[in-house]
C-alpha positions as CSV (number, residue, x, y, z in Angstrom):
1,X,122.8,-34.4,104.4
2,X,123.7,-32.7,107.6
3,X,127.2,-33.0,108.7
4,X,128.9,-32.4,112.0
5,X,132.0,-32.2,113.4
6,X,132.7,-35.6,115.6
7,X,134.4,-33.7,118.9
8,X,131.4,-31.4,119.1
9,X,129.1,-33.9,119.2
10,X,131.5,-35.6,122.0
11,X,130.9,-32.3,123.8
12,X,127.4,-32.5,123.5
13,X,126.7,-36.1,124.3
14,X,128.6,-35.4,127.8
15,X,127.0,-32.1,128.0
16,X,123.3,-33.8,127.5
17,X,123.2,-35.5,131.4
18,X,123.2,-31.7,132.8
19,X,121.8,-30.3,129.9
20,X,118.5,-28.3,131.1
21,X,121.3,-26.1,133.1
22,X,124.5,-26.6,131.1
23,X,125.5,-23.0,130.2
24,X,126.0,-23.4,126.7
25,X,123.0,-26.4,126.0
26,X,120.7,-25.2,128.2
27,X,119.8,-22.3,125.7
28,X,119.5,-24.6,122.8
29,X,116.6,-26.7,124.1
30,X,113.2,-26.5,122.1
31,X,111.9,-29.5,124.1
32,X,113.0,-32.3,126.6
33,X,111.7,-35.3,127.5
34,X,111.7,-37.3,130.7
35,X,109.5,-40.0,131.2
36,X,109.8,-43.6,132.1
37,X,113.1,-43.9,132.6
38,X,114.0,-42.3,128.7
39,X,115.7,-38.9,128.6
40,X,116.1,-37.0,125.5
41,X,116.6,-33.1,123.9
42,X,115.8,-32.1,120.9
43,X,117.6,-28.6,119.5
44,X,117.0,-25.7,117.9
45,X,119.9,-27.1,115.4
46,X,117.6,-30.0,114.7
47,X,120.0,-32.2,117.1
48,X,118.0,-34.8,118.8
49,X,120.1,-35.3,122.0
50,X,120.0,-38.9,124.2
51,X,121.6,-39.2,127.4
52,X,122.0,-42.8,128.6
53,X,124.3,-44.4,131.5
54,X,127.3,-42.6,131.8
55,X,129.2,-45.0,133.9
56,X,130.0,-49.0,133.5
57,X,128.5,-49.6,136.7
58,X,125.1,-47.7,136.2
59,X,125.0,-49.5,132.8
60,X,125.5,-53.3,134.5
61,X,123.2,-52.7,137.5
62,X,120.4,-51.4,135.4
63,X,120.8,-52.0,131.6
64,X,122.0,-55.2,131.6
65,X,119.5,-56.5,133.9
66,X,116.3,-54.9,133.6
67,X,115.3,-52.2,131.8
68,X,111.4,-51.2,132.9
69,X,109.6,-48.7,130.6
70,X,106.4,-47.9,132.7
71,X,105.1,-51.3,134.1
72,X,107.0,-53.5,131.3
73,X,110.7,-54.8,132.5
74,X,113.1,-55.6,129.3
75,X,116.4,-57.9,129.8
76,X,119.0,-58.0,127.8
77,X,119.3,-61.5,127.0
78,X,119.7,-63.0,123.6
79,X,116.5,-64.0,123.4
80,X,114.4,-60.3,123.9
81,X,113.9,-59.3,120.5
82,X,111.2,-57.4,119.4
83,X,110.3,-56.4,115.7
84,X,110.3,-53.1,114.1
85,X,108.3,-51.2,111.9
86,X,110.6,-51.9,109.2
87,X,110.4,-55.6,110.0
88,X,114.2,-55.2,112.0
89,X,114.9,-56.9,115.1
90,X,115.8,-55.5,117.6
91,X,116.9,-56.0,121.2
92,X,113.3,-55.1,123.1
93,X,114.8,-52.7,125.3
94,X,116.4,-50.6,123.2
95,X,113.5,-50.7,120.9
96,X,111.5,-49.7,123.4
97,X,113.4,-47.0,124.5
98,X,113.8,-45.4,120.9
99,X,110.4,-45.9,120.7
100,X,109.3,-43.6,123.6
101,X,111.6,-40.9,122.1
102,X,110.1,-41.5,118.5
103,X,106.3,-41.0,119.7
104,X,107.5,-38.1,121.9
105,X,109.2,-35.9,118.8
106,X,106.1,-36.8,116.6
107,X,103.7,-35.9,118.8
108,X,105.3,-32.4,119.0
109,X,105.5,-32.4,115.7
110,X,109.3,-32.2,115.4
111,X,111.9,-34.0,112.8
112,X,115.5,-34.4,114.0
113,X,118.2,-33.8,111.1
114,X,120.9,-35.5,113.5
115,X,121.0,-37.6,116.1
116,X,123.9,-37.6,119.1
117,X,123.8,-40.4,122.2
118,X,125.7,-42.0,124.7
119,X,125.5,-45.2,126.0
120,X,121.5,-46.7,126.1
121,X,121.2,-43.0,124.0
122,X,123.6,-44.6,121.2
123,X,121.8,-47.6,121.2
124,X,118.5,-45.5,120.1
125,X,120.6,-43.2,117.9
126,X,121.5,-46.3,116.0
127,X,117.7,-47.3,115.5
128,X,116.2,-43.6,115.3
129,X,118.9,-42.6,112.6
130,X,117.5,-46.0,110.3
131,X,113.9,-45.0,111.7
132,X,114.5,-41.4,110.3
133,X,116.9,-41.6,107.8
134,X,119.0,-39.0,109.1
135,X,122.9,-39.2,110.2
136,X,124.2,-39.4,113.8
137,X,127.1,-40.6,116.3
138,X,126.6,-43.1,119.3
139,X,129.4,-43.0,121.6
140,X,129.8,-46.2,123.6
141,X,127.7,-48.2,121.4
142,X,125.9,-51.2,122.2
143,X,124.4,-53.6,119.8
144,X,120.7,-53.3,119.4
145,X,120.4,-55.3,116.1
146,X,119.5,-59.2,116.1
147,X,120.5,-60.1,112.1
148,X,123.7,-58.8,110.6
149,X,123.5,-57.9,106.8
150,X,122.6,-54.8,104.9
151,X,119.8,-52.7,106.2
152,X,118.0,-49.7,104.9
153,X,119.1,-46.6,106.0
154,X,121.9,-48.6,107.9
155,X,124.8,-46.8,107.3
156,X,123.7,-43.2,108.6
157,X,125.4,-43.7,112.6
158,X,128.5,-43.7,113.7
159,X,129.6,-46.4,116.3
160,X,132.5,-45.0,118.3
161,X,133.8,-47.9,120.5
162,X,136.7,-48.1,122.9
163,X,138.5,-51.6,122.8
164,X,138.2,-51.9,127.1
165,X,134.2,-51.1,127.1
166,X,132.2,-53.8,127.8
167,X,129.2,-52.4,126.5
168,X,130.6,-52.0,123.1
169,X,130.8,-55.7,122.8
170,X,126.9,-56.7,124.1
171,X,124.5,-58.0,123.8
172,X,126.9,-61.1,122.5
173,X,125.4,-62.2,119.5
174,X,123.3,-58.8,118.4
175,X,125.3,-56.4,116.0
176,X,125.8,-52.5,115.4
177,X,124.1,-51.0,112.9
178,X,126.5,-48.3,110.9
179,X,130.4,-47.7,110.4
180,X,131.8,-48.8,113.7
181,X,135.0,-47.0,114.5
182,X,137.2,-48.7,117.2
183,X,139.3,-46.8,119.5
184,X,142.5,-48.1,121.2
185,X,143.5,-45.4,124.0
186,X,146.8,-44.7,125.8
187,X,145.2,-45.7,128.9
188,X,143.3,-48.4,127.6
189,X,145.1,-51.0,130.1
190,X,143.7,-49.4,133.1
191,X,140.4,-47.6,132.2
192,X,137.5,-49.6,130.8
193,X,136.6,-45.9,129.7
194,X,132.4,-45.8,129.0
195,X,132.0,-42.6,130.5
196,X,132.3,-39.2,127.5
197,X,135.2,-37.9,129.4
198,X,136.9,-41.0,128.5
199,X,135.6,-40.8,124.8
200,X,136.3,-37.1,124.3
201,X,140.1,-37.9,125.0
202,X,140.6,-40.9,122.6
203,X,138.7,-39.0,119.8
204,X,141.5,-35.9,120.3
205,X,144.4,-38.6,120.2
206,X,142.7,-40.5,117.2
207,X,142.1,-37.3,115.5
208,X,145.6,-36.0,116.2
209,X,146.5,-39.3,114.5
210,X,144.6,-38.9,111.7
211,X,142.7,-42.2,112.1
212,X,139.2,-40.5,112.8
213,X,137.8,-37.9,110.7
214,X,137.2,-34.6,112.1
215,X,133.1,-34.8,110.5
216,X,130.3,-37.0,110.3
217,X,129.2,-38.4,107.4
């Protein structure tokens, strides 16, 4: 199973909003995809790559109210659940969103063997990583599972959370799905810290610490 170290993949998840002309990513790109609304790389690692809101406020004005995918609008209540393939539920919209992603890769023929995200892009890292079977890391995680309990192919992602974001903790009563590590930063009183810069900082002082690993899995 592929393995990979947790601060790069903090360097790429904030890399991936600029990424068709970030220096070093840029070069990396087999294929990108931006349509209705969803934005996503894949690599020539095998890295699938999902950008999502990088700021709390861009995630409140627009995730937590509607989400539209073409002409369908999602909310993120506790009631919009949709099922999965597998028989999961999910939260519709970030079903919906992994879903767009998923038909895109298979439709060009392409298999991720990890899966990075930030934000709405960690909430379809935790589905695509069950979908595929393959490991990954969602910064800033929200919860896009209904049921709690053990799941197949449940434990692949990595949930890091900071203890101030908001969006770590919603939808209320939905869950993450994989090892959730929680982050308490130095600044944690006075940042509510979604965006990456904010996450690559508390994953040096946890690492420093020794309470995160340096890989994933």
């Amino acid at each position: 199973m592929h393995r990979y170290p947790i601060k790069t993949a903090a360097l790429l998840a904030k890399a991936s909003y600029t990424a068709l002309t970030h220096a070093s990513v840029a070069p990396l790109i087999v294929n990108s995809l931006d349509d209705n609304d969803v934005q996503a790389h894949f690599l020539n690692n095998g890295i699938l790559l999902i950008p999502g809101s990088n700021s709390l406020a861009d995630y409140l004005k627009f995730n937590l109210r509607v989400m539209q995918f073409g002409t369908k609008r999602y909310r993120m209540s506790d009631d919009t659940t949709d099922q999965g393939a597998s028989g999961t539920m999910w939260h519709q919209g970030f079903l919906a969103h992994a879903v767009e992603i998923w038909d895109w890769m298979v439709e060009n023929n392409q298999r991720p063997t990890y899966i990075i995200g930030h934000s709405l892009g960690a909430a379809a890292a935790q589905v695509l990583t069950k979908s595929w079977g393959v490991p990954g890391i969602g910064f800033a995680a929200p919860r896009p599972r209904k049921h709690d309990g053990p799941l197949v192919n449940g434990k692949l992602c990595l949930c890091i959370t900071r203890d101030t974001d908001i969006v770590c903790k919603l939808p209320g009563s939905f869950h993450h799905v994989g090892q959730v590590h929680k982050c308490r930063a130095r600044d944690s009183k006075h940042r509510a810290g979604h965006k990456m810069k904010h996450y690559s900082k508390v994953i040096t002082e946890q690492q420093k610490s020794g309470l995160l690993r340096k890989k994933w899995p």
